[in-house]
N, C-alpha and C positions, 0 to 999 in steps of 0.2 A: 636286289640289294636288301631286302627284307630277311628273304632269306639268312642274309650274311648276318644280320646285324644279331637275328633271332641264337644263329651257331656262335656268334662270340659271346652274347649275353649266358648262353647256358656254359660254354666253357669257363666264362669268367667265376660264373656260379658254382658248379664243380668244381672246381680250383681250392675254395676256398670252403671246402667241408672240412670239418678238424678231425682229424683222425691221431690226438694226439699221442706219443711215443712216451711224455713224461711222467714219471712215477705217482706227482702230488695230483695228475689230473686221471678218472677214473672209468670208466665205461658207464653208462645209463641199465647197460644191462646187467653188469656186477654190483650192483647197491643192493643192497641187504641178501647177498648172496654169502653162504658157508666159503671160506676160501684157506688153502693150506697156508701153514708161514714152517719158515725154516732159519734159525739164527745162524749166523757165522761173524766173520771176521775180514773184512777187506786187505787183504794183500797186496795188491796191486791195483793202479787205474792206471787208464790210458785215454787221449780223446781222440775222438774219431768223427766222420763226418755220416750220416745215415743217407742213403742215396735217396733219391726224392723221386716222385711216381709218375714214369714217365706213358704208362696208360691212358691217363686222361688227355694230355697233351697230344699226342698222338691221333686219339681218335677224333677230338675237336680242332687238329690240325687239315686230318685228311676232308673233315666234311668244308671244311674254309678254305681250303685249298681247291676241291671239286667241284663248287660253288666259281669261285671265282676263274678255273679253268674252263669250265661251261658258257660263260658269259665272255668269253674272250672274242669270240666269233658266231659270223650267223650262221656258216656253212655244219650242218650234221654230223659229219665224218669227221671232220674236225674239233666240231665240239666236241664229240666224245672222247677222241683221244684226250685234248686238252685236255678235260675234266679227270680222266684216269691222272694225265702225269701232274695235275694239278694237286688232285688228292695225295698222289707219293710223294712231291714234294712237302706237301701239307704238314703231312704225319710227321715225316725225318723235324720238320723245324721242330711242328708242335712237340712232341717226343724231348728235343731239347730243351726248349723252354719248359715244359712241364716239371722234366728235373732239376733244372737250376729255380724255380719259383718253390716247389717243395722239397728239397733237402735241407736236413737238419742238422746242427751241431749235439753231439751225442758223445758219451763217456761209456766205455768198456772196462767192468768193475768186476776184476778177481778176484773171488771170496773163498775163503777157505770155512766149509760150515762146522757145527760143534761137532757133528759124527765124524768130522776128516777127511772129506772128500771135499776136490774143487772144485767149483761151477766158476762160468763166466756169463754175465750179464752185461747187453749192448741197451742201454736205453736213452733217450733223449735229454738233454742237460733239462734239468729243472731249477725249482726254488731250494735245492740241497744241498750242500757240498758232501763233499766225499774225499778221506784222505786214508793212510795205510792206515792200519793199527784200528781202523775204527768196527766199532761193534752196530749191524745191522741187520734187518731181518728182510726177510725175501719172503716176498708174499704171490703162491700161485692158484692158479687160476684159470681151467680151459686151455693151459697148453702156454701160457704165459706168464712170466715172473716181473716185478717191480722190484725195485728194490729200495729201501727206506733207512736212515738213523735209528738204532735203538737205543736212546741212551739216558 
């Protein structure tokens, strides 16, 4: 039972690491780093939902699940199997809960920039609004864009 209590306590824990998606919030490891910007023009939005991360779920499902199929019985042969179909069932649930606890509500913002070409940007709803016609910069960074008001 220890066991069990130790795998929900660390799932509960991973769960709840931020790894946020939204623009006004920033990485610890991009603060006072050089990072490119590029202006454009929002043309279109759309909202969207960001699938949420069903890895963690999964792997804190299987160990909660093996856990709990192991102790099912005293016979060897059996607890093992148990413990396998315990863990697969584990995973499928955890898998689902992981993704319905972290997915996000997110807006996909097509901007047309000042040189004329059109990117698309999916990021996390924040503290911004966004509507056509509006003027904002896109700020990248290691393979990643935010996108912000410039006005």
């Amino acid at each position: 039972m220890k066991t069990f209590l130790l795998i929900l306590i660390i799932f509960i824990t991973s769960s709840c690491v931020n790894n946020s998606l939204q623009p006004d919030v920033v990485s610890r490891s991009d603060a006072q780093k050089q990072q490119y910007v590029v202006f454009g023009i929002i043309r279109d939005t759309t909202k969207v939902t960001i699938e949420g991360d069903r890895e963690v779920g999964a792997a804190a499902g299987a160990a909660i699940g093996a856990v709990v199929g192991k102790n099912t019985t005293n016979s060897e042969p059996e607890s093992d199997i148990a413990s396998v179909l315990g863990g697969l069932v584990g995973s499928a649930i955890g898998s689902e809960i992981g993704s319905a606890v972290t997915k996000k509500d997110g807006i996909e913002l097509l901007i047309e920039t000042d040189a004329g070409s059109f990117v698309s940007i999916i990021q996390e709803i924040g503290s911004y609004s966004f509507f056509n016609g509006q003027k904002v910069r896109i700020i990248k960074r290691n393979g990643k864009s935010r996108v912000i008001p410039f006005e």
